[in-house]
C-alpha positions in Angstrom: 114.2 106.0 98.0 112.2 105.1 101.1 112.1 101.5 102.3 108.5 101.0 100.9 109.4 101.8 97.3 108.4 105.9 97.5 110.2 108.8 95.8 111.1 111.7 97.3 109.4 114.6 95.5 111.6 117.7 94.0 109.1 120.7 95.0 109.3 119.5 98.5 108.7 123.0 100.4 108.0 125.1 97.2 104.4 126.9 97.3 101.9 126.6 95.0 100.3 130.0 93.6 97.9 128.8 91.8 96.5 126.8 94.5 92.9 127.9 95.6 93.7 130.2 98.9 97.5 129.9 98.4 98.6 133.6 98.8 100.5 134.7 96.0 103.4 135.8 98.1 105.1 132.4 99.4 106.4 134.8 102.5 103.4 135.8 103.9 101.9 134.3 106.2 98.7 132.7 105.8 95.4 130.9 107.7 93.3 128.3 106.2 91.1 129.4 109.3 90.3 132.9 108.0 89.9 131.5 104.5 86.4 132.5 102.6 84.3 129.3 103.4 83.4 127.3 100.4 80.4 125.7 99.2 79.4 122.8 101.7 80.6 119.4 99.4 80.2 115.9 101.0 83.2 113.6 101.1 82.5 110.8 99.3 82.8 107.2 99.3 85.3 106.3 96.9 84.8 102.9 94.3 86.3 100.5 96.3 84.4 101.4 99.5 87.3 103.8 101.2 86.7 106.7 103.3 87.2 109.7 102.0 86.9 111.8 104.9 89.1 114.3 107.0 92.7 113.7 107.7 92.9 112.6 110.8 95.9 114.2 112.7 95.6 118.1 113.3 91.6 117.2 114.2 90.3 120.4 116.7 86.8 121.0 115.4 83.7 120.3 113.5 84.9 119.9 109.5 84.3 123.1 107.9 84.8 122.0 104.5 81.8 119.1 104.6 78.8 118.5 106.3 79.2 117.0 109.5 76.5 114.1 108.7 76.4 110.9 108.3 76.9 109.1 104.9 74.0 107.9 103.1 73.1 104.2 104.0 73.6 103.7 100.4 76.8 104.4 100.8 78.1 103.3 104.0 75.3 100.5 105.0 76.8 97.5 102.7 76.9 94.8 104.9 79.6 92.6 102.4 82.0 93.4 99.9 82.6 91.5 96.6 86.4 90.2 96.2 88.4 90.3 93.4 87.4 86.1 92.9 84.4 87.1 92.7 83.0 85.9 96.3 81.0 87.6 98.3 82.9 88.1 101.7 80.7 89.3 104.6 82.6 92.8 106.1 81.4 91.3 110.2 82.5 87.8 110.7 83.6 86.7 114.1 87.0 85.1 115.6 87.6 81.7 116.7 90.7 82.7 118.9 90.7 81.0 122.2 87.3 79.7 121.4 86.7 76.4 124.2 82.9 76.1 123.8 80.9 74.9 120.3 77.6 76.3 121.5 79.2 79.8 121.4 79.9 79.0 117.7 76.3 77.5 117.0 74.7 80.4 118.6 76.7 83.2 115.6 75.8 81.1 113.1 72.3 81.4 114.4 73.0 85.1 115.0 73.8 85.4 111.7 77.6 85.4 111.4 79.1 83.9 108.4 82.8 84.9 108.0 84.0 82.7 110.0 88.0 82.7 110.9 90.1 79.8 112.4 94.0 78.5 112.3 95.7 75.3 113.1 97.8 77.6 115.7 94.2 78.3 117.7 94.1 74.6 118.5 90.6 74.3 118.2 90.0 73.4 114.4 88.1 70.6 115.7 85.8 72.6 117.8 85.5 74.9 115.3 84.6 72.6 112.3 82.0 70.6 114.7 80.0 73.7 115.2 80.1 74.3 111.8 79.0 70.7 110.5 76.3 70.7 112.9 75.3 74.0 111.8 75.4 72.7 108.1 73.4 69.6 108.9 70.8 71.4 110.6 70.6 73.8 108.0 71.9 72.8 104.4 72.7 68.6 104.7 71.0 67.5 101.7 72.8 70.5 99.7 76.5 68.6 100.6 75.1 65.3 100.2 74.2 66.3 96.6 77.8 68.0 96.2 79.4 65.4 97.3 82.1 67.4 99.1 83.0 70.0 101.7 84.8 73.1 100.8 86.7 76.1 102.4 86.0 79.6 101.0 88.9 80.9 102.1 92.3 79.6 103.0 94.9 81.9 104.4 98.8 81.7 104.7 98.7 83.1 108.4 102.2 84.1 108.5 104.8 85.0 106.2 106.8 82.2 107.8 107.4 78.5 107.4 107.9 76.5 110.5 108.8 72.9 110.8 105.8 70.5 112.0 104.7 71.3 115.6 107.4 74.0 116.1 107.8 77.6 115.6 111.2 76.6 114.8 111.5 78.8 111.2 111.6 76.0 108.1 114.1 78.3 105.9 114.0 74.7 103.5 110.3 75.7 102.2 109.6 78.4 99.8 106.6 81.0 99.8 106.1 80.0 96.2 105.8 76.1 97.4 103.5 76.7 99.6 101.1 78.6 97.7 101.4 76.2 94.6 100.2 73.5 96.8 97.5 75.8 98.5 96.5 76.3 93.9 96.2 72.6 93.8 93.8 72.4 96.0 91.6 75.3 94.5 91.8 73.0 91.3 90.7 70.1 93.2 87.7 71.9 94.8 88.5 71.6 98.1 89.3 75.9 98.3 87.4 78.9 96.7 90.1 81.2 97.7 93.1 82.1 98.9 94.4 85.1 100.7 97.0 86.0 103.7 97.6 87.0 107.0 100.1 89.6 108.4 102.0 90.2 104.7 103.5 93.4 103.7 103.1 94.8 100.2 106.4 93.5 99.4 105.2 90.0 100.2 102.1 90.4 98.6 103.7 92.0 95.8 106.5 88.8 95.9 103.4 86.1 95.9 101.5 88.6 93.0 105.1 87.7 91.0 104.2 83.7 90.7 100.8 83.3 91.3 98.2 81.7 89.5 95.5 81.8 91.8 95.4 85.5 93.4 95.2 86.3 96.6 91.9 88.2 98.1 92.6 89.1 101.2 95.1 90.5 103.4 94.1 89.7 107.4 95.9 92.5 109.5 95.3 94.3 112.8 93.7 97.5 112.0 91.8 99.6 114.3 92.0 103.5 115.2 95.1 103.5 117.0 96.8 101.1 114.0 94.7 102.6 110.9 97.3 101.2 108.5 96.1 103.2 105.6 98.7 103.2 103.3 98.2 98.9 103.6 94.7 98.9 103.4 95.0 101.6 100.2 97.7 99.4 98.7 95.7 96.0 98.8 93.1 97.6 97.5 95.2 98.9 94.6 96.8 95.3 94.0 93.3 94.2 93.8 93.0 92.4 97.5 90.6 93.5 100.8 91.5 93.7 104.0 90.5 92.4 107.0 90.6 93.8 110.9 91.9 91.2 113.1 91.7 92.3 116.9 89.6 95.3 116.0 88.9 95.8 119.4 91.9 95.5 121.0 92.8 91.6 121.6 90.8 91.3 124.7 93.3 94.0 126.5 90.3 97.0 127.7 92.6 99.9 126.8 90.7 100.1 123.5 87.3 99.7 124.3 87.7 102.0 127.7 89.5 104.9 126.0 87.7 108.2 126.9 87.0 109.4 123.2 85.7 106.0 122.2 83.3 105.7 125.4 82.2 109.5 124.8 81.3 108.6 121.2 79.6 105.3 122.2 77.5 107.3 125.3 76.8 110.0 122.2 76.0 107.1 119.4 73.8 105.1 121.9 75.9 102.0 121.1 78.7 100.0 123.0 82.4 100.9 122.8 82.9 97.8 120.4 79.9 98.8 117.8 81.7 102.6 117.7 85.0 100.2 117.3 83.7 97.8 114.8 81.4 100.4 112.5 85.2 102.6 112.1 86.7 99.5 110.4 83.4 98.6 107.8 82.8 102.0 107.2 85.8 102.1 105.4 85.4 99.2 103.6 87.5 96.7 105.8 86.0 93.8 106.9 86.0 92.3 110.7 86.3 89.3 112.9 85.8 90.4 117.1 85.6 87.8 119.3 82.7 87.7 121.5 82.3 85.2 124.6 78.4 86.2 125.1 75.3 86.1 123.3 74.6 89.6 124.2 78.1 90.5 123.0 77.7 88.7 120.2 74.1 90.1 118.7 75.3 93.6 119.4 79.0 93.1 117.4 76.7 92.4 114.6 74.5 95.2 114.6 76.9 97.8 113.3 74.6 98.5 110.2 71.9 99.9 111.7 74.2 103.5 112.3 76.7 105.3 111.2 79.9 107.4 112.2 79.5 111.2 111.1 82.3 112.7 109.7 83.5 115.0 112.7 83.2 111.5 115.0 85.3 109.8 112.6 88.3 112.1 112.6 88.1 111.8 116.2 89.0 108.1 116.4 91.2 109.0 113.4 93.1 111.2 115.7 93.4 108.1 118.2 96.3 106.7 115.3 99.6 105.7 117.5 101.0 102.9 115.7 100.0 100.8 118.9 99.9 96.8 118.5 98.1 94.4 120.7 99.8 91.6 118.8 103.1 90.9 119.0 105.6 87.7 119.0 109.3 87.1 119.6 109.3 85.5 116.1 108.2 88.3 113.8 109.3 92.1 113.2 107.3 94.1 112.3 107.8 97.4 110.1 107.8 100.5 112.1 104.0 101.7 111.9 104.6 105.6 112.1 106.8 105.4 109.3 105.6 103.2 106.9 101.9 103.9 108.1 101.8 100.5 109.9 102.9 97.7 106.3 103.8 94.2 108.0 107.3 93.0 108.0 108.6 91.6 104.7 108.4 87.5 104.2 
């Protein structure tokens, strides 16, 4: 049995006769190439917003077996996706990381932006929430003062790791399931909406799925083409959860963003390297959060709506697929990504 729960399959290497172009005779040889061409058939979108495109490795030419056109903005223009709590999470948000100025914070919420992300570990929670609260005052004050109350929509375990006050120091004396029952009081006291994680396999999400009361949503990973992570992003979706592309452009590192097929696509789209980047991830359903210093990087990370990848540019950037991280630590493994198709290390 593989490491991620998989059976091996018993026709392994056995041909399939009865398989549109298989030849009959397993010996001979065969080409998909010289194969009668079938009736043009558009991939489609599937239910829970997943490509359903090319395979991505083996790409050399234009898709013969689809049109090479854009999806219909009806299905590939939604600019949010609805959770399994029933919230309505934006698919572009914008990251906090680093983040030293509250005006660069005003000006997204002005933008537009509202999936917001932040951590204690960014050291700016403070910034972060007085951009927000003078956002709100400006814009919604006499709502809270009728509520009463401030709430989170979303609250995220941000590692599978407990770590003793002001440390990274692991805590082995706190439990997963502690921590999340406390994080399900505070959704009964109103404070939370929701509650999802950060940098969980499927065998922790599965574990926390095992005691919880109060699902999680969300699974926040790094995903972009050369870390696709399908078989994550599939299996969230399967467990009921949506991801969500941290560092979808590379963690402020160029390598992404100057790679030669990303920059030809962008010349060929019109857009920037980061919209070709960003419109990847949310036309497969999976939501993002870039970071942008600028307010001309910031208004054009969130106009990744107004195109769309074709299906012969998307296999492209699905052939970028290296199981490459821009995020790493000394304090966390991480599953090897070519193997497993990228699932985080275990909590």
């Amino acid at each position: 049995m593989a490491n991620d729960g998989s059976q091996p399959v018993e026709w392994t290497g056995q041909a399939f006769p009865y398989l549109m172009h298989h030849p009959k005779d397993p010996s001979a040889s065969h080409s998909y190439a010289r194969a009668p061409a079938a009736a043009p058939e558009r991939p489609s979108v599937t239910a829970h917003g997943v490509w359903d495109g090319p395979a991505p490795r083996g790409y050399t030419d234009t898709p013969t077996h689809a049109e090479d056109a854009a999806p219909k903005p009806s299905d590939s223009q939604q600019e949010t996706v609805t959770l399994s709590s029933g919230q309505v999470m934006p698919l572009l948000g914008i990251g906090t990381y680093k983040l030293e100025n509250v005006e660069a914070l005003k000006l997204a919420l002005d933008i537009g932006y509202r999936h917001i992300d932040c951590a204690s570990v960014y050291g700016n929670q403070k910034l972060v929430g007085e951009g927000l609260a003078d956002f709100v005052k400006e814009s919604v004050k006499k709502s809270l003062e009728d509520l009463g109350l401030e709430y989170a929509d979303l609250v995220l375990v941000h590692w599978p790791h407990a770590w003793k006050p002001g440390t990274q120091e692991e805590d082995s004396s706190v439990t997963l399931e502690e921590t999340w029952r406390a994080l399900e009081d505070m959704v009964d006291e109103g404070l939370i909406r929701g509650l999802g994680v950060s940098n969980f396999s499927l065998a922790g999400i599965d574990e926390i799925l095992s005691f919880a009361r109060v699902k999680p949503v969300i699974n926040q990973v790094e995903l972009h083409p050369c870390l696709p992570q399908r078989k994550l992003v599939g299996g969230l979706l399967r467990r009921g959860l949506r991801a969500v592309a941290f560092s979808p452009l590379g963690h402020s590192k160029q390598e992404l963003l100057e790679n030669p097929v990303v920059v030809a696509l962008a010349d060929e789209l019109g857009v920037s390297s980061a919209q070709v980047l960003l419109r990847w991830n949310v036309q497969r359903g999976v939501g993002a959060i870039p970071k942008a210093g600028s307010e001309h990087h910031a208004r054009q990370n969130f106009d990744v709506f107004s195109f769309s990848l074709s299906y012969a540019q998307k296999a492209k950037l699905d052939a970028l697929e290296s199981g490459k991280r821009f995020v790493t630590n000394n304090w966390h493994t991480f599953e090897d990504a070519r193997s497993t198709l990228g699932a985080a290390g275990a909590s």
